[in-house]
N, C-alpha and C positions, 0 to 999 in steps of 0.2 A: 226070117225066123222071128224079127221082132213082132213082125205082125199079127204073125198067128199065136205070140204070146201075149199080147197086148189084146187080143181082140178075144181069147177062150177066157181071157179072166175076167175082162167086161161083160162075156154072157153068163159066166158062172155067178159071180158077183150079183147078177139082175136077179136071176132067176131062184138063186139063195134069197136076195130079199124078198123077192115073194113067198117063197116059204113058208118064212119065220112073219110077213105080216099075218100071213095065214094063223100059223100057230099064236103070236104074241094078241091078233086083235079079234077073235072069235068070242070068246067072253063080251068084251063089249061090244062088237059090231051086232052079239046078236041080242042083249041087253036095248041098246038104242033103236036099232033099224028092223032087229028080229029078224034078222040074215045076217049069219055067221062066216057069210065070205064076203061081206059089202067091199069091205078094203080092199083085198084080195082081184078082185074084178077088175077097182079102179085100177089098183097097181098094173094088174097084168096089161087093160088095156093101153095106159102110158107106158110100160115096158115094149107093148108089140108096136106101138108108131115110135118110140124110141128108138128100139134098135134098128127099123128100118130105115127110121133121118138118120142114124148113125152109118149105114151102109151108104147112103144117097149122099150125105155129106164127104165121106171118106174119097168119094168122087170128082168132087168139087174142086179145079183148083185153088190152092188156099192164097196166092197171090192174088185173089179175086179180092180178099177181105182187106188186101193191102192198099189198093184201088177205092175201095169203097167204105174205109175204116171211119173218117167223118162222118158220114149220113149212117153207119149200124146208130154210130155213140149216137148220134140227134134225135135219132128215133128212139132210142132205148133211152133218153133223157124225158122225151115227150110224154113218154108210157110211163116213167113215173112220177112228174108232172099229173097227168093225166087218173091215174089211181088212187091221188088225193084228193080228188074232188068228189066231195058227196054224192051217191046217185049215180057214178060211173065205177068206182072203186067201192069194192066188197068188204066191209067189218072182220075177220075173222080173230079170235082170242084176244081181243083188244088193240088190234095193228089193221087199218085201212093198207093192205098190202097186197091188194087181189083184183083181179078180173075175172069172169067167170060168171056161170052161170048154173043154180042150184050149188051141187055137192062139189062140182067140178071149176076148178079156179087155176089160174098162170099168175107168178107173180113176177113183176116186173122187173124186181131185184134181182132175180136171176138172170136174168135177158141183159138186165147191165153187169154184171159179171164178167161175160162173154164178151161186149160191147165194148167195154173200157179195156182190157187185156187185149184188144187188138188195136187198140189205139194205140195204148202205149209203147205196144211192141213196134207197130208203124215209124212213131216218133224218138223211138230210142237207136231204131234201124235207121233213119236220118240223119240222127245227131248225133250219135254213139263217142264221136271222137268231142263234140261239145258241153258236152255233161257237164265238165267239169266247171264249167261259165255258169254260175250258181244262179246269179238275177236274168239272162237272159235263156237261158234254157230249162234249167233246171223246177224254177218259179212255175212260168206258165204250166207245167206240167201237173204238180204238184195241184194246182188251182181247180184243173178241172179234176182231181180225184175228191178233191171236199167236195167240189159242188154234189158231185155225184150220191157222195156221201149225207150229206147234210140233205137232201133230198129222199135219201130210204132214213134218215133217220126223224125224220119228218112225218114216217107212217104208223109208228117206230117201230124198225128192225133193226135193233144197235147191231146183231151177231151176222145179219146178212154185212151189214156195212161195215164191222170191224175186217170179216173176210175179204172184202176188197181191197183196202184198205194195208192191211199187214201181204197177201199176197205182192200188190206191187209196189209199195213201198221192198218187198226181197226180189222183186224184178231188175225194179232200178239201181238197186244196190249192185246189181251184177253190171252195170252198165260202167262207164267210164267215168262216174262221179267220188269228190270226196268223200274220204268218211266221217270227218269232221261234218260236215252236213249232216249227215248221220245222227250225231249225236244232238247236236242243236237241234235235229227234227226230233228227235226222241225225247228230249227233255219237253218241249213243246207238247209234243203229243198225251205224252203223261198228266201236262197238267190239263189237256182239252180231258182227259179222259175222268180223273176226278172229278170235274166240274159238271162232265154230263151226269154220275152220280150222284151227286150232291142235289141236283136240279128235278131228279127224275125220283120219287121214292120206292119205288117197285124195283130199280136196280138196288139201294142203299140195303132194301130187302136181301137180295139178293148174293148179297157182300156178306150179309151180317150170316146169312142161306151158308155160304160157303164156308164163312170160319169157325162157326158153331152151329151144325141142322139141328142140334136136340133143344136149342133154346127157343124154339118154336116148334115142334116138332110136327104138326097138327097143322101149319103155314107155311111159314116161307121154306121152313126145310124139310118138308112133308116127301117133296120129290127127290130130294135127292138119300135122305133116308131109307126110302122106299126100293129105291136104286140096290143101295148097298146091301140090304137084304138079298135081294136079287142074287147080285154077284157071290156072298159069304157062300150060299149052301151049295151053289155050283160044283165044288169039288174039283175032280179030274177028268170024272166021266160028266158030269150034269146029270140032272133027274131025268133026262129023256127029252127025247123031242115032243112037244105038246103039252106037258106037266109042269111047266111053271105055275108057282103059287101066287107070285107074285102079279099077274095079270088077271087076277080075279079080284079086280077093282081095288084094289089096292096102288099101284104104280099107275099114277094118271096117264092113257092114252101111251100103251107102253110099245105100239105100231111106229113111233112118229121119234123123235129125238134121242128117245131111251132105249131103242131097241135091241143095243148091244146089252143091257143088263138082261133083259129075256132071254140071248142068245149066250152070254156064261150061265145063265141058271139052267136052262136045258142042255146045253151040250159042251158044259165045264170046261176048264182048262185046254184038251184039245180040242175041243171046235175054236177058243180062240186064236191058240197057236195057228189053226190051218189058215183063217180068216186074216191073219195077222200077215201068214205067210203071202198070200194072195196080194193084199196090197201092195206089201214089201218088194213083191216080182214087178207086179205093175208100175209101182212108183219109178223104181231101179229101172226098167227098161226104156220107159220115156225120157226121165233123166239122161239115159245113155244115151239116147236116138239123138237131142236138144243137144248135148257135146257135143257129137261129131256131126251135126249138122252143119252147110259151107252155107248156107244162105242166110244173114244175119237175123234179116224177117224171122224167118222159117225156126229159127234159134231163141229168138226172144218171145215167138209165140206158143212154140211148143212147151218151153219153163217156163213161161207162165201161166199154162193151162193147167199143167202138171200141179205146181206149186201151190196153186190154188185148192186142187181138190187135197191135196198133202195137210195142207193146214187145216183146211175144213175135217178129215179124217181126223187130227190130230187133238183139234180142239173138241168135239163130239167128246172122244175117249177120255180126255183130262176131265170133262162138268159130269159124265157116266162116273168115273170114278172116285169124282168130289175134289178131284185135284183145282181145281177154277171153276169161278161160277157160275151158275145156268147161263146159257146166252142164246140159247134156241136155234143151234147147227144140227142140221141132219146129217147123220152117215153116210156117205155120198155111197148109191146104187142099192142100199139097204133100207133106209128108213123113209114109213109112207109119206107119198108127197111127188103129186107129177112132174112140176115144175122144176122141184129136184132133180128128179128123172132125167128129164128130157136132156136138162142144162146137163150134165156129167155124160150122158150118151154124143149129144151133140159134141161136148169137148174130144172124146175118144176120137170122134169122125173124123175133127181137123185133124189132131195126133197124129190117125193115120194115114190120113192123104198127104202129111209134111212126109211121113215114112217112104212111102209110094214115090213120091216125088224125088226123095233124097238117093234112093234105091239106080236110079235112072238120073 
């Protein structure tokens, strides 16, 4: 039963984001490209090899990744290594974060995503009962998630890498470690995290973006302004599906990050109940599957795959509604962007092959 709820709300899920890129990105898709389904296309066609690696992976045993969880992380290190270098790696909005070729781009960051979440589940399923040996287990662990990190943030993607990041750092946490550790890491991590501010002015923008948009209104807080417009007229019913105002070049590029303010402007308060609901099932199922899972692996990979897309959801919703500031999280299954795509269809596949697996 988990399955076929797990797997009808990932294709709903898909197939509503094409949609809504539909409706949110016609204005400007036909403004720049002069085709008003450019997006649309892309979308679809990363949704149609998505959800078939989603079915192909679901296949796979996932003990495979447990075998083989070194050389994913090595390669998913090299690729982004490798997408820093001028000439291999693609410019896009000011972040060298891409491969690819024309319109069509993978980014790397998301391949480590996937890559490290199954490392660490590997190494927590090992050590589970040594966690709590701070310098010799706990350390080396820890090491390779900066590098990982200090490497997408080196393209700069602070919000891909805050996601990895905050994800397993609440993997680990479920492991057999201090929580005293916890807190020293967290006071630590607080002050890495001012200092990358301080260092970078387009974040310091983006601070200043978040606790006052109207003191720039025209700049830094152009976007999220424009958001909240969005969301106010919404209502109960929204203006319709297709009639947002706000996608009439006003709300920059409102297919990609923002999407969710398009989707309360057109289809108000209950379209986001239902959308709300959807995830809420989905999150809650996998969660459950991850419980009562007997295989430790099978356990620390499944919550962590979950967790991740949880926060990536969670965070999207909080910078949409101004609560935290921009940090450039996609909607996971909603908002345009293959590599998104792919990465959250691919997570489902393992999900569901641990399901499969657990089932028998």
């Amino acid at each position: 039963m988990k399955r076929k709820i797990i797997l009808a709300i990932t294709i709903f899920l898909t197939l509503f984001g094409i949609l809504m890129i539909t409706s949110s990105s016609s204005i400007w898709a036909e403004y720049k490209f002069n085709n008003p389904f450019k997006f649309t296309i892309h979308q679809s066609l990363f949704a149609f090899i998505g959800l078939f690696l989603m079915l192909v992976v679901s296949k796979i045993d996932y003990t495979l990744y447990y075998k083989h969880a070194n050389k994913i992380l090595l390669v998913a290190i090299i690729l982004l290594i490798l997408v820093l270098i001028p000439g291999i790696g693609m410019v896009r909005n000011g972040s060298r974060s891409w491969f690819g070729i024309g319109s069509f781009g993978i980014q790397p960051s998301e391949i480590a995503k996937v890559a490290l979440i199954i490392f660490v589940s590997k190494y927590l399923s090992k050590n589970d009962r040594n966690m709590d040996k701070i310098i010799a287990y706990s350390l080396p662990i820890l090491g390779v998630i900066v590098l990982v990190f200090l490497l997408i943030l080196l393209e700069p993607d602070f919000g891909s890498g805050a996601i990895i990041v905050l994800s397993l750092v609440v993997l680990i946490f479920t492991s057999n470690i201090k929580v005293s550790f916890f807190v020293k890491l967290g006071i630590v991590g607080i002050i890495g995290i001012v200092g990358l501010i301080l260092v970078a002015p387009y974040r310091m923008a983006r601070i200043v973006a978040y606790l006052n948009p109207w003191s720039d209104p025209l700049g830094s807080g152009f976007q999220i302004i424009q958001s909240l417009y969005a969301i106010g007229p919404g209502g109960l019913f929204g203006l319709g599906l297709g009639n947002s105002i706000q996608k009439h070049f006003y709300l920059p590029e409102p297919q990609t990050d923002f999407i969710f303010a398009i989707i309360s402007e057109e289809l108000g308060f209950i379209g986001i109940v239902i959308l709300a609901s959807c995830y809420i099932i989905l999150f809650y199922n996998v969660i459950k599957l991850s419980l009562c899972t007997k295989d430790l692996f099978g356990k620390y990979l499944s919550f962590g795959l979950i967790i991740e897309l949880v926060l990536q959801t969670l965070l999207n919703l909080l910078v949409v509604v101004g609560l935290i500031p921009v940090t450039g999280v996609t909607l996971p299954f909603l908002s345009y962007g293959g590599s998104s795509l792919l990465t959250c269809l691919l997570m489902i596949g393992i999900i569901l092959n641990i399901e499969s697996k657990e089932k028998h």
